[in-house]
N, C-alpha and C positions, 0 to 999 in steps of 0.2 A: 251148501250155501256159503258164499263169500263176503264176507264187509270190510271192507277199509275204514279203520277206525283209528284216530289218531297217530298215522303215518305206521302204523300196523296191519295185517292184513290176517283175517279172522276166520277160521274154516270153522265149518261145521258139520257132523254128522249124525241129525236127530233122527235118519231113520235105521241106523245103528245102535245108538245110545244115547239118550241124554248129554253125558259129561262127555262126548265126543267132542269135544272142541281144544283146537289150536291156537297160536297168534303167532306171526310169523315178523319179524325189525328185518331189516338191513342197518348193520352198524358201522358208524364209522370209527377208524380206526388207525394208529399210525401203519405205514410202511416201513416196515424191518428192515435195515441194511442189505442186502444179496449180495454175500462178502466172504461167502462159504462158512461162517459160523452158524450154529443150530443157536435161533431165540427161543426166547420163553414169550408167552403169549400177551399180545398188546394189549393195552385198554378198550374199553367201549367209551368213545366218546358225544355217543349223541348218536338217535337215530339220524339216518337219512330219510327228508321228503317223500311219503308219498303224495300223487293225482292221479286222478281217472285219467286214462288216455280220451276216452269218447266227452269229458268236459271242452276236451281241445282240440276237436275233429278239425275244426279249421286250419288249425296250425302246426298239430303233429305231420312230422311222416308220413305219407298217406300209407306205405307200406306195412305202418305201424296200425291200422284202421280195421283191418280184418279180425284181428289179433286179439285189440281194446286189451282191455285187464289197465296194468297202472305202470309209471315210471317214476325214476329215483333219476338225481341227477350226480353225475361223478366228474372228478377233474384227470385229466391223461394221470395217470403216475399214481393216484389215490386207493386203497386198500380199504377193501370191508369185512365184515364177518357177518356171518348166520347164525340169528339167536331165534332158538325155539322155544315156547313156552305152551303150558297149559295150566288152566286153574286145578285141576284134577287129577293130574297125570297121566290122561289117557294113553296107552301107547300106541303109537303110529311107526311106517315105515315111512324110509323118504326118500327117493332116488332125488340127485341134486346131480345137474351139469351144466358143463357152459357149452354155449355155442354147441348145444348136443352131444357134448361130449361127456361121459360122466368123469364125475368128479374122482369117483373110488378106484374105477377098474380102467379108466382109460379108453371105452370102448365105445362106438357111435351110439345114439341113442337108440331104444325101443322102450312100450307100454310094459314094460314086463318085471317082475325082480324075481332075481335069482338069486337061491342060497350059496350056490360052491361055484364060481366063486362070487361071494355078496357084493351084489350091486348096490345096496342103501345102506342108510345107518336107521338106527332103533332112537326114537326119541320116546321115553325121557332120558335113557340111558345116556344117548348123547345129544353133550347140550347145550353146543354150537359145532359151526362148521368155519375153518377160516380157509381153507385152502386145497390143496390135490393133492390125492395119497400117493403117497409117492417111494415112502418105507415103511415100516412098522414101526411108529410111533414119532412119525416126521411127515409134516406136507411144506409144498410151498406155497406161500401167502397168494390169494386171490389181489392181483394189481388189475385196473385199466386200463387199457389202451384201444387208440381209435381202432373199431373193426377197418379192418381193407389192409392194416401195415406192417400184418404179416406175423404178428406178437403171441396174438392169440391162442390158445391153447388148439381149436378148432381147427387155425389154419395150419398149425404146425403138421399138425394130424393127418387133415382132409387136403390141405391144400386148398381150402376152399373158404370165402370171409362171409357166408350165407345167413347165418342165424344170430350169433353173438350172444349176449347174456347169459343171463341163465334160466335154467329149468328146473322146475320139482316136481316129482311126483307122489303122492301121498294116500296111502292104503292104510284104516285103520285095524285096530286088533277086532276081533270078533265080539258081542255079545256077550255068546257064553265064556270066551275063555278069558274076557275081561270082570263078569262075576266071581266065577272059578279063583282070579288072581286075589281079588277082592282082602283077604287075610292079609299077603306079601302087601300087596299095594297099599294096607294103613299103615303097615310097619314102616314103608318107606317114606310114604308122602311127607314126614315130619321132618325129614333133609332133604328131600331132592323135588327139584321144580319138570314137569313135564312139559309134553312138545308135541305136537303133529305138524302137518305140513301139506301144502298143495304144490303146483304143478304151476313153473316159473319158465317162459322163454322172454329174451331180451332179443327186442332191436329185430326180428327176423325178415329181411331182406331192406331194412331201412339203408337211409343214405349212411357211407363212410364215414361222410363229416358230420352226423347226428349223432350217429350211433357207435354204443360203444361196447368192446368186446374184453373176457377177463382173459388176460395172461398168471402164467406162474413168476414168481417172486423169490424173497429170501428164503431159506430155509427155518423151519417152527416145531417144537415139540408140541407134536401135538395125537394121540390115539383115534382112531376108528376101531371103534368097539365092535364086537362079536354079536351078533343077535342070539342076546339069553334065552329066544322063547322057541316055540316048535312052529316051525314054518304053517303048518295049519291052522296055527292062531289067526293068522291076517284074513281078513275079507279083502280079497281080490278083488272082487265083486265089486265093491265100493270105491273111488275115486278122485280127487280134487283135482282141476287144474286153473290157473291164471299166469297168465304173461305178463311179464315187467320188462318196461323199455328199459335201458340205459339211456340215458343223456348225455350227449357232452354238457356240460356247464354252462357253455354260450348260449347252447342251443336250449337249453331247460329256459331260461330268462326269456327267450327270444318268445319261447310256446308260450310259457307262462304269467311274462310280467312279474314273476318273482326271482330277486335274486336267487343264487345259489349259495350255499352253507360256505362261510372263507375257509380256503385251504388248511389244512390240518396241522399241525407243529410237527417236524423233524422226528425222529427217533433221537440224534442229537441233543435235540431244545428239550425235549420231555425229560429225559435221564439224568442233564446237568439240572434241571427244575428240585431233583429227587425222589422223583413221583414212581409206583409202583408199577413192576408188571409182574406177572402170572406166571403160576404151573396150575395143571390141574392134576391130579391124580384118582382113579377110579379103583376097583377092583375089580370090570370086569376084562378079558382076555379080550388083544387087540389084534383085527385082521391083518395081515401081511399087503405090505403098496406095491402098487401096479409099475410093472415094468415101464408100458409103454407112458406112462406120465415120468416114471423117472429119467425117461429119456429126452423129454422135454427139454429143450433149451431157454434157460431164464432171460427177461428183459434185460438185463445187461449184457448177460452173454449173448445174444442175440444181437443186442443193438453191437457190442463192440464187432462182430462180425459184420455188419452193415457198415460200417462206420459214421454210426447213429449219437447223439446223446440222448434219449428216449427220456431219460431218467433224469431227474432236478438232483445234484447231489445229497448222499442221508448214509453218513457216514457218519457213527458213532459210539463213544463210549458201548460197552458192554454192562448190562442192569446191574446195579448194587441193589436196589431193592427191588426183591420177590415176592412175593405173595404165594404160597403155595394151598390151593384151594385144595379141599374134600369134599366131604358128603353134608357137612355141618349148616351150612348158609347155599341160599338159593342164588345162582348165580349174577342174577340183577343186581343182586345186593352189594358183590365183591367188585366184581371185574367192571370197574369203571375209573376211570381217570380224569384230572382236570388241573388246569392253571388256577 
């Protein structure tokens, strides 16, 4: 079961368990310089909107119609992150890609996760997502850009502008082996906030100029963690999925009659403010990034090959204030920023 719940989106899985339940944000967030320096992780600055798509059958994308599920709206050049939560920590897997491409291993989509090499990450272990793994303990940030202009992580790939957004797919832990864990899981709950996750595509086959697809970005320290548990743990068996459009921004107003959220402050503007960004540090061991992402070409370096300016300038300072998170505070709590 799925509910959108104040601009959240709510999985369930009560014919597994009880305390099976997720909640899944799109957050927004600044854009990191992509200036060849490694950041430390941005703020959460406000979720992103969500809407039913089928509230807007008239004036969505008809392409977007088959699909239904819900959309968020973005502006070209604007950055988000994936924040997962759960009241109870349940653990869940989650394949995450854009444009069908995943996010971890670089490789076109299928229903399937694989251990060697790991297609998902383990939530609550990890407990966000900002970007495409691309080294070991480095992605580049998730940016927008119109699908069709070639940015995309998808098109780089496939050569093809077909799907856009992104995707999740979301298999919870078992029954028994989430009894079983029952002892570890109180020890832990009292630091760490949990996650699951459903099954996200954007924008698939919608207009270029509606829709919108994620490219790679600046470079971010950031880990994809090892899955702690025995691949047996997951019910396969069990399932979520929901599509999320992407909007352009124009176009969000146009469907909806609601503005869009104003454009986000600089990396610049936040830094000279004084305001805080992040490390997070875990203990558990981090998988190795995918070639074929690291081989990806970032929006700038892309556009300067076009000879494009794709990108609003966001040149700046390097963080004096860090914030280096642990196990201690649940991640809502820290990683958030403001004017």
């Amino acid at each position: 079961m799925i509910e959108l719940q104040r601009d959240g989106l709510v999985f369930s899985f009560p014919e597994v368990h009880r305390e099976a339940k997720m909640r899944i944000s799109f957050q927004r967030t600044l854009r990191i310089p992509d200036d060849g320096e490694t950041w430390p992780l941005p703020p959460g600055l406000g979720e992103f909107p969500l809407r039913h798509v089928d509230d807007f059958a008239g004036r969505a994308p008809r392409d977007w119609l088959p699909h239904g599920g819900v959309m968020l709206p973005m502006y070209q050049a604007e950055a988000l992150w994936i924040y997962f939560s759960s009241p109870n920590g349940y653990p869940f897997t989650v394949r995450v890609a854009t444009g069908k491409i995943d996010a971890v291993t670089g490789e076109e989509w299928t229903n399937d996760i694989v251990r060697e090499p790991q297609n998902y990450l383990v939530a609550p272990t990890q407990p966000w997502l900002d970007g495409y793994c691309v080294e070991k303990g480095l992605i580049r940030q998730f940016v927008a850009m119109p699908l069709g202009s070639g940015y995309s992580a998808e098109e780089q790939i496939t050569g093809e502008a077909e799907h856009g957004g992104l995707q999740l797919l979301v298999h919870p832990m078992k029954r028994e082996a989430w009894e079983r864990d029952r002892a570890r899981r109180e020890r832990m709950l009292v630091t760490e906030s949990g996650m699951m996750m459903a099954d996200f595509d954007v924008c698939a086959s919608a207009p270029a100029e509606a829709s919108m697809g994620l490219a790679p970005g600046g470079r971010m320290r950031q880990e994809i963690y090892d899955d702690p548990y025995s691949f047996d743990d997951w019910d396969t068996t069990q399932q979520s999925r929901c599509f999320v459009h992407i909007a352009n921004s124009l176009v969000w107003q146009a469907i909806t009659d609601e503005p869009p959220p104003y454009p986000p402050a600089t990396s610049k503007r936040y830094t000279q403010a004084g305001l805080p960004w992040f490390d997070h540090y875990g203990e558990e061991p981090a998988i190795d990034g995918s070639a074929v992402l690291s081989s990806l070409k970032s929006v700038l370096q892309l556009g300067k090959e076009k000879g494009d300016v794709p990108l609003p300038e966001n040149e700046g300072p390097q963080p004096e204030t860090v914030i280096h998170l642990g196990k201690k505070k649940s991640p809502d709590e820290v990683r958030e920023g403001s004017f």
